[in-house]
C-alpha positions in Angstrom: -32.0 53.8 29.8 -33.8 54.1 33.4 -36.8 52.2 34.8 -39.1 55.3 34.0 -38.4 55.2 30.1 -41.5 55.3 27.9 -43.0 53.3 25.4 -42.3 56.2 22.7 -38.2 56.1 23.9 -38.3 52.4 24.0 -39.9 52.2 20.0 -37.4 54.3 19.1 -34.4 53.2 20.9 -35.5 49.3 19.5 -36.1 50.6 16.0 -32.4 52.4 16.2 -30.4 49.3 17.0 -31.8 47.0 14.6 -30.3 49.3 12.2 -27.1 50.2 14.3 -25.4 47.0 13.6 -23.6 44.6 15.7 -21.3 46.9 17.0 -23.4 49.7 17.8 -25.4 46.6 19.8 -22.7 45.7 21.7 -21.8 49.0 22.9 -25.5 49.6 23.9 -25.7 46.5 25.6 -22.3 47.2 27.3 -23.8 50.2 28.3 -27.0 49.0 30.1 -25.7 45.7 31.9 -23.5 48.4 33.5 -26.2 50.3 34.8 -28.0 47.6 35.7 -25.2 46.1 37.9 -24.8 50.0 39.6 -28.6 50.0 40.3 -28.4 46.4 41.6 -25.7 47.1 43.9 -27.3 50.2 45.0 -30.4 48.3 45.7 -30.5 45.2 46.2 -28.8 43.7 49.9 -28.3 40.5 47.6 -26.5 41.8 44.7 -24.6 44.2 47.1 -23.2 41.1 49.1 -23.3 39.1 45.3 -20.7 41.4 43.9 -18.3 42.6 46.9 -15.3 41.6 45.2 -16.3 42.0 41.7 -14.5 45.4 40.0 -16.4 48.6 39.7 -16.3 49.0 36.2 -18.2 46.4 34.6 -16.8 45.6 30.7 -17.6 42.4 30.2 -20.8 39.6 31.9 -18.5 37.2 33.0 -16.7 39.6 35.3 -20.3 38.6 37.5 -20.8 35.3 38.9 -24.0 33.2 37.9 -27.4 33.6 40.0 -29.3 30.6 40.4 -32.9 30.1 41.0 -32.9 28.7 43.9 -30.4 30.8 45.9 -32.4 33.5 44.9 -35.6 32.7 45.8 -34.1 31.6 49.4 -33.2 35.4 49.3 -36.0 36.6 47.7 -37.0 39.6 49.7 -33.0 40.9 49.6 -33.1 40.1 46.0 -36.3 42.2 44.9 -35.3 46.1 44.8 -38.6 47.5 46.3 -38.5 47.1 50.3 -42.5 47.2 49.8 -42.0 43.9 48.1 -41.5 40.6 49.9 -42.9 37.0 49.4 -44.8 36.3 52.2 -47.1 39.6 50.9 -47.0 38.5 47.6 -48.3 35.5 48.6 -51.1 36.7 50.9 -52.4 39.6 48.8 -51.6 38.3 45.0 -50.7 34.8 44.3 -53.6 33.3 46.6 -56.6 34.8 44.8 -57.5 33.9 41.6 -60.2 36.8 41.2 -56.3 39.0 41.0 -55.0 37.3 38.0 -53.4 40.1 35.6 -53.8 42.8 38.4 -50.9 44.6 38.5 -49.2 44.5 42.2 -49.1 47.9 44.1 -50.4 49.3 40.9 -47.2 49.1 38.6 -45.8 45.2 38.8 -46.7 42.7 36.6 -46.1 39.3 39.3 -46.1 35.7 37.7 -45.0 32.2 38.6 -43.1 29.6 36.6 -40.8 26.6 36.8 -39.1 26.2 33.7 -36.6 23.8 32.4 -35.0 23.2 35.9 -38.1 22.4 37.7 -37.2 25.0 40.4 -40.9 27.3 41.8 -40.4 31.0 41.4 -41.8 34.1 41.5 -41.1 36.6 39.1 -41.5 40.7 38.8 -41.7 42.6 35.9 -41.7 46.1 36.6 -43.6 48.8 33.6 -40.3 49.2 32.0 -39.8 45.4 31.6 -43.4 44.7 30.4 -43.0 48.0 28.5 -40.3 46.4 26.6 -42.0 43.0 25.3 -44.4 44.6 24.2 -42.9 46.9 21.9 -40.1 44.8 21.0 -42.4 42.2 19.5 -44.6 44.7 17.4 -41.5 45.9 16.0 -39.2 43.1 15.4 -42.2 40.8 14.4 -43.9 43.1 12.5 -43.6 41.2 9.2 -43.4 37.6 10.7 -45.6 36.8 13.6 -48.8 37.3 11.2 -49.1 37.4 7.9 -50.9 40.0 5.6 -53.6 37.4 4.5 -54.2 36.3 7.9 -54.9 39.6 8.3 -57.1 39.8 6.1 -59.3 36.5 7.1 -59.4 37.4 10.8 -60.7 41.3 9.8 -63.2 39.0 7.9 -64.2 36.0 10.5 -63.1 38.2 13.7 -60.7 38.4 16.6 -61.0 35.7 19.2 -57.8 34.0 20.4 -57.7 31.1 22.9 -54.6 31.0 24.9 -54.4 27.2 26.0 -52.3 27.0 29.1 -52.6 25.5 32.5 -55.2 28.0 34.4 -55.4 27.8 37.7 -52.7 29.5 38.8 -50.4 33.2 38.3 -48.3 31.3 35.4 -46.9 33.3 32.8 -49.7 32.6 29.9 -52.7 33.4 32.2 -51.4 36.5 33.5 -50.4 38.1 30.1 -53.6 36.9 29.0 -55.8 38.6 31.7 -53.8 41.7 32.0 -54.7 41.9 28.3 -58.3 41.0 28.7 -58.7 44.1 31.9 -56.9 46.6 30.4 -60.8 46.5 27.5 -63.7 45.1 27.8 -63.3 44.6 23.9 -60.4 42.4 24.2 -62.1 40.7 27.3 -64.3 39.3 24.7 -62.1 38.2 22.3 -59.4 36.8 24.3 -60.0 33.7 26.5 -57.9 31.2 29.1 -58.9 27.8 28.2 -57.4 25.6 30.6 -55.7 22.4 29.6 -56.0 21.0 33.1 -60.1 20.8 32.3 -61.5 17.7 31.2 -60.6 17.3 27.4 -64.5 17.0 26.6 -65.3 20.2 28.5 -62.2 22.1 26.5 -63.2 20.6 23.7 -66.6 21.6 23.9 -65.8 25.7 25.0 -63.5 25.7 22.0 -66.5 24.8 19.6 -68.5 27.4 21.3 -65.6 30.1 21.4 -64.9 29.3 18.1 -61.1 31.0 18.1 -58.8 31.9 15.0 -55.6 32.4 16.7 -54.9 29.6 19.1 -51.5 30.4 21.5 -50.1 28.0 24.1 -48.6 24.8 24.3 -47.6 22.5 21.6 -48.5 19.6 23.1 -52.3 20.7 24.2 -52.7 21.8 20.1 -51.7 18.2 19.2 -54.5 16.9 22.0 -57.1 19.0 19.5 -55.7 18.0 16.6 -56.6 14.4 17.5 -59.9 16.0 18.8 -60.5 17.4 15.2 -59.5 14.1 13.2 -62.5 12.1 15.3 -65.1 15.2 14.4 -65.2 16.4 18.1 -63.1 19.8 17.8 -64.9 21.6 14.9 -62.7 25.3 14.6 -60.8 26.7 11.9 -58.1 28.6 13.6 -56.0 30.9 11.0 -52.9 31.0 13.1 -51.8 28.6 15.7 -48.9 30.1 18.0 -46.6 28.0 19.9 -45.0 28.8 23.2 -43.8 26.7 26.4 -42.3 23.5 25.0 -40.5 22.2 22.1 -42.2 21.5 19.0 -40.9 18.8 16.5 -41.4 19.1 12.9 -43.4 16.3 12.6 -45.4 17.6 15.5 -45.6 21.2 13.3 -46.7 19.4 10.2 -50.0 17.5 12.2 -51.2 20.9 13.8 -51.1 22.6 10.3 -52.4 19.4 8.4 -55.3 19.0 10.9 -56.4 22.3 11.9 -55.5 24.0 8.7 -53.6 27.0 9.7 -49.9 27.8 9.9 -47.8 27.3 13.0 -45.1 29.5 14.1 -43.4 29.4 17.4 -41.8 31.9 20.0 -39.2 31.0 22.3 -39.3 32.8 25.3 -39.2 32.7 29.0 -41.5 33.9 32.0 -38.2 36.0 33.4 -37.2 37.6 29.7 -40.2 37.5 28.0 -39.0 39.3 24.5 -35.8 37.3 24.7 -35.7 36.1 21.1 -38.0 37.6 17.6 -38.8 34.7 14.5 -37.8 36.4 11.1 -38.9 35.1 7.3 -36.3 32.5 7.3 -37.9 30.7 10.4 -34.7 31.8 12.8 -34.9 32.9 16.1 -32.8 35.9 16.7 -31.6 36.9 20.6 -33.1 40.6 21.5 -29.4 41.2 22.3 -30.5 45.2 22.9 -31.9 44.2 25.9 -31.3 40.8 26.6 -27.8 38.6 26.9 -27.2 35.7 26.4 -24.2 33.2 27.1 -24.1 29.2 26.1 -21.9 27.5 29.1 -20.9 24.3 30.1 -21.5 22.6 32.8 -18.9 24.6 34.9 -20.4 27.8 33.2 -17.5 28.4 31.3 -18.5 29.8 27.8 -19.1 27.2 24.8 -18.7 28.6 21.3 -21.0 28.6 18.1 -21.9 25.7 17.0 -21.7 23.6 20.4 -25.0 23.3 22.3 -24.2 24.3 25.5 -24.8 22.6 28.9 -27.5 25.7 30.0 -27.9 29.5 29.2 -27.1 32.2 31.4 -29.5 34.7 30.6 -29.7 38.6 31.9 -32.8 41.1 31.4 -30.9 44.4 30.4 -34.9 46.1 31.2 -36.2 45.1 35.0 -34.9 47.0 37.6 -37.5 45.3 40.4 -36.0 42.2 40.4 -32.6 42.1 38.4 -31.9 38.7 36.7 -28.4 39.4 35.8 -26.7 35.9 34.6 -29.6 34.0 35.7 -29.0 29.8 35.1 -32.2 29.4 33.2 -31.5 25.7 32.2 -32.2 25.5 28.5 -29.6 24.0 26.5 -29.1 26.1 23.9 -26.6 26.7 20.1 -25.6 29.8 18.8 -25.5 29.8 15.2 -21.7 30.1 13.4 -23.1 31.6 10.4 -25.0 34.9 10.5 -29.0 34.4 8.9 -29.5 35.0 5.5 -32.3 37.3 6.3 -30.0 40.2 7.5 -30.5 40.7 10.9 -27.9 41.9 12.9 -29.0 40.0 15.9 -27.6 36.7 16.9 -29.2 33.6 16.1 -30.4 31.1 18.6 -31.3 27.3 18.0 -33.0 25.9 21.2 -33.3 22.6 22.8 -35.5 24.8 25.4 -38.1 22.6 28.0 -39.7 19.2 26.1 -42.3 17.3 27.8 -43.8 13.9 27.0 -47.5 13.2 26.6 -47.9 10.0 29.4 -50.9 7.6 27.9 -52.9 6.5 30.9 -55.6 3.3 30.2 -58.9 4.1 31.2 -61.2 1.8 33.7 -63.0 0.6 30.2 -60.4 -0.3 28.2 -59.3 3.0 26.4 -55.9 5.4 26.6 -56.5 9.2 28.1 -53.7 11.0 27.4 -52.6 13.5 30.0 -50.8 17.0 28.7 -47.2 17.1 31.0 -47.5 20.7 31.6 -50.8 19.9 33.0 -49.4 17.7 35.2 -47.0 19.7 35.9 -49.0 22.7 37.3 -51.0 20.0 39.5 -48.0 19.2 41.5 -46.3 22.5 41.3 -49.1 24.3 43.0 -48.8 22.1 46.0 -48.1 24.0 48.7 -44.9 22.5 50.3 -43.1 21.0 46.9 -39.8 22.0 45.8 -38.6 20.2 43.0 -40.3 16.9 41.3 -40.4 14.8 38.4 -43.1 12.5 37.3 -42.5 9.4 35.9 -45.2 7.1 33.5 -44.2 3.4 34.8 -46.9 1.4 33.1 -50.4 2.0 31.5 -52.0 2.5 34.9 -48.8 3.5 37.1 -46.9 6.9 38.2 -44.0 7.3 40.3 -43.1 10.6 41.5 -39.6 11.5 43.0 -40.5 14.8 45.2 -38.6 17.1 46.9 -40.1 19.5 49.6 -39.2 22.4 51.5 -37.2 22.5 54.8 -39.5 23.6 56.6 -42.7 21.3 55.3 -44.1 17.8 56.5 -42.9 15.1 53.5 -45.7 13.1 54.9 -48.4 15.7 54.2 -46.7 17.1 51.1 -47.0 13.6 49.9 -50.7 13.1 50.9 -51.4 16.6 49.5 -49.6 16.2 46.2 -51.3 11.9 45.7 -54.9 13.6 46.7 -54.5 16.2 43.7 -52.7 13.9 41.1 -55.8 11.7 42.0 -58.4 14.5 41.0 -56.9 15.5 37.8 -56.1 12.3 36.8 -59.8 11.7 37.4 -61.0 14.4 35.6 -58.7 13.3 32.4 -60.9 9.6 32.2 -57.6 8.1 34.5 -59.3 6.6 37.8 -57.6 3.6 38.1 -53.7 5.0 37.5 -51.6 4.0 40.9 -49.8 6.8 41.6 -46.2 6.1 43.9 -43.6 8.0 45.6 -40.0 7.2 45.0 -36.9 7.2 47.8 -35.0 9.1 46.1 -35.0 12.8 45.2 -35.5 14.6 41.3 -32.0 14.8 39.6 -30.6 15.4 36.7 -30.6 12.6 33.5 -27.1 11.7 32.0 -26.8 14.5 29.6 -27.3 16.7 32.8 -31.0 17.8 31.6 -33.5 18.0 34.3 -36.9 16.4 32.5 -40.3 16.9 34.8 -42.4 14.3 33.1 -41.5 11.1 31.1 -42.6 7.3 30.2 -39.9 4.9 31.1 
């Protein structure tokens, strides 16, 4: 299937392999990661150099070596397969003005930015076919799952209006999907809303009460904020569905959303660079879109793992975007591929994810009392920093941070460091945390023990 495939050939080549079976599967996914390679090597100066001694007939992924983040965003404009595309006007005409959040670039790309689990910046590209894809793939492989007939049935009766809680601010993944959602009608303008989890908790608490939203989609972690919002009488909504997206969620986390804010919680595990990569069915699994998405467990050597083990990072590769191929892309989640096949059927591969956890850091306020500050929030603050690389954040004490920071080559650490202290400062301010001490560390972020890279975390 080429770039230019419509949404009609992509319902009906989706709806065909979820009843071809797994071989059928693995011959159409044989069949585009070869033409994906042949198009990447035809068009992109990086993949052409990439793969100059790897064979010309592809037959299997690991005949390709890995891609890495942050070689390729050091390449970025030999990576990207659109000449008219490169960074630096990216930056100038897209990712530096708000007021073009969900705008599609040169009229046909979708353009986000994201970290994920190895705390590395990027920008990503999602060309029509690509966005084409997760949209359809969803409707149809979620059809029965991601809402349920009787939630149906008591939004028709109290009305659309979903709040996406995720860090604003910024071209991140959540925000763009939302506003590209909310310009395409001026219907779903109204009913769909960004609520930022960097604002003050009072201010988010008190838009929520006005907006009053029945689904609620975002992080975990910002939906157990409200729920402690809601036990005090402060949050008053009655969301019917709450869906979870970004970081891990625990059981016991599951079990206080759904107890407080009295609706059911299901999650999707996904990424901003394959954004349909896995579909939830009735038994609560998450199943790999392995039609247009592969997937492969390694170590830390990125040899293969097998079912059963969890692996050291996933090497992921979107079979649909031909813009900006990811083509066994490290993206960092450790991940466990089922032994068994799911008792609901599916032909698809089951997936059980460690993914990207972040820990809630409790700050004490100048009078006495504990703010609790969301780490994707945090996050985003130091992210969108111009001149940080890599960073991790660490909670030393009820009034203490230390950050270890990385910056580019070609920035001032100094001023990075200034830059990144002045806006830590001002959200932490903003969050009830004045008096927190924030310090810089010698050394650089790294890995833990097990090899994970954590952003944020209480020592």
């Amino acid at each position: 299937m080429h770039a230019g495939s419509g949404p009609i050939r992509i319902a009906w080549d989706t709806w065909r392999a979820e009843r071809g079976g797994g071989a059928a599967i693995g011959r159409l996914q044989q069949a585009r990661l070869a033409e994906l390679v042949e198009f990447a090597r035809r068009a992109s100066p990086y993949y052409r150099r990439l793969y100059r001694e790897v064979p010309d007939t592809i037959t299997d992924p690991r005949q390709l070596p890995p891609a890495a983040k942050r070689e390729l965003m050091e390449h970025f404009d030999e990576w990207v397969t659109d000449p008219h595309i490169t960074l630096a006007k990216l930056k100038s005409e897209l990712l530096s003005d708000p007021s073009k959040l969900g705008l599609l670039y040169r009229g046909k790309y979708l353009v986000a930015t994201t970290s994920g689990t190895t705390g590395e910046p990027a920008v990503l590209v999602h060309d029509r076919t690509s966005w084409m894809v997760v949209s359809v793939v969803v409707r149809i492989r979620e059809r029965r799952t991601l809402i349920r007939a009787g939630e149906i049935v008591a939004i028709l009766r109290r009305g659309l209006r979903g709040a996406a809680l995720v860090a604003g601010g910024g071209h991140f993944a959540g925000v763009v999907m939302t506003e590209y959602a909310r310009r395409r009608s001026p219907l779903i303008a109204r009913r769909l809303r960004v609520f930022s989890v960097l604002r003050p908790l009072p201010e988010l608490v008190a838009e929520l009460n006005g907006f009053k939203p029945t689904v609620l989609y975002g992080y975990p972690s910002a939906m157990l904020q409200l729920a402690g919002e809601q036990k005090t009488g402060h949050l008053r909504i009655r969301p019917v569905l709450a869906i979870s997206s970004g970081e891990s969620l625990s059981d016991h986390g599951r079990a206080e959303i759904e107890a407080v804010l009295g609706c059911r919680v299901t999650e999707r595990y996904l990424s901003s660079e394959v954004p349909a990569l896995t579909s939830r069915c009735r038994e609560g699994s998450f199943h790999v879109n392995s039609d247009w998405f592969l997937v492969e467990p390694v170590d830390q050597n990125h040899q293969p793992v097998p079912a059963g083990v969890t692996s050291h990072t996933v090497l992921v590769t979107n079979l649909a975007n031909r813009v900006q191929p990811f083509i066994r892309y490290d993206l960092g989640d450790r991940i466990e591929m089922a032994v068994d096949p799911c008792p609901c059927g599916s032909p698809f591969p089951v997936v059980r994810v460690e993914g990207r956890a972040g820990e809630a850091l409790a700050f004490q306020t100048a009078d006495g009392r504990e703010a609790t500050v969301l780490p994707l929030a945090l996050v985003t603050v130091v992210e969108e920093t111009a001149g940080v690389r890599r960073f991790q954040a660490i909670r030393t004490g009820p009034s203490s941070l230390t950050v270890r920071l990385e910056t580019w080559p070609d920035a001032d650490p100094d001023a990075v460091r200034a830059s990144v202290r002045e806006r830590l400062a001002g959200f932490l301010a903003t969050q009830g945390c004045d008096a927190v001490d924030v310090q810089f560390a010698e050394e650089l972020p790294r890995p833990d023990r097990s090899g994970k890279f954590r952003q944020v975390w209480s020592a």
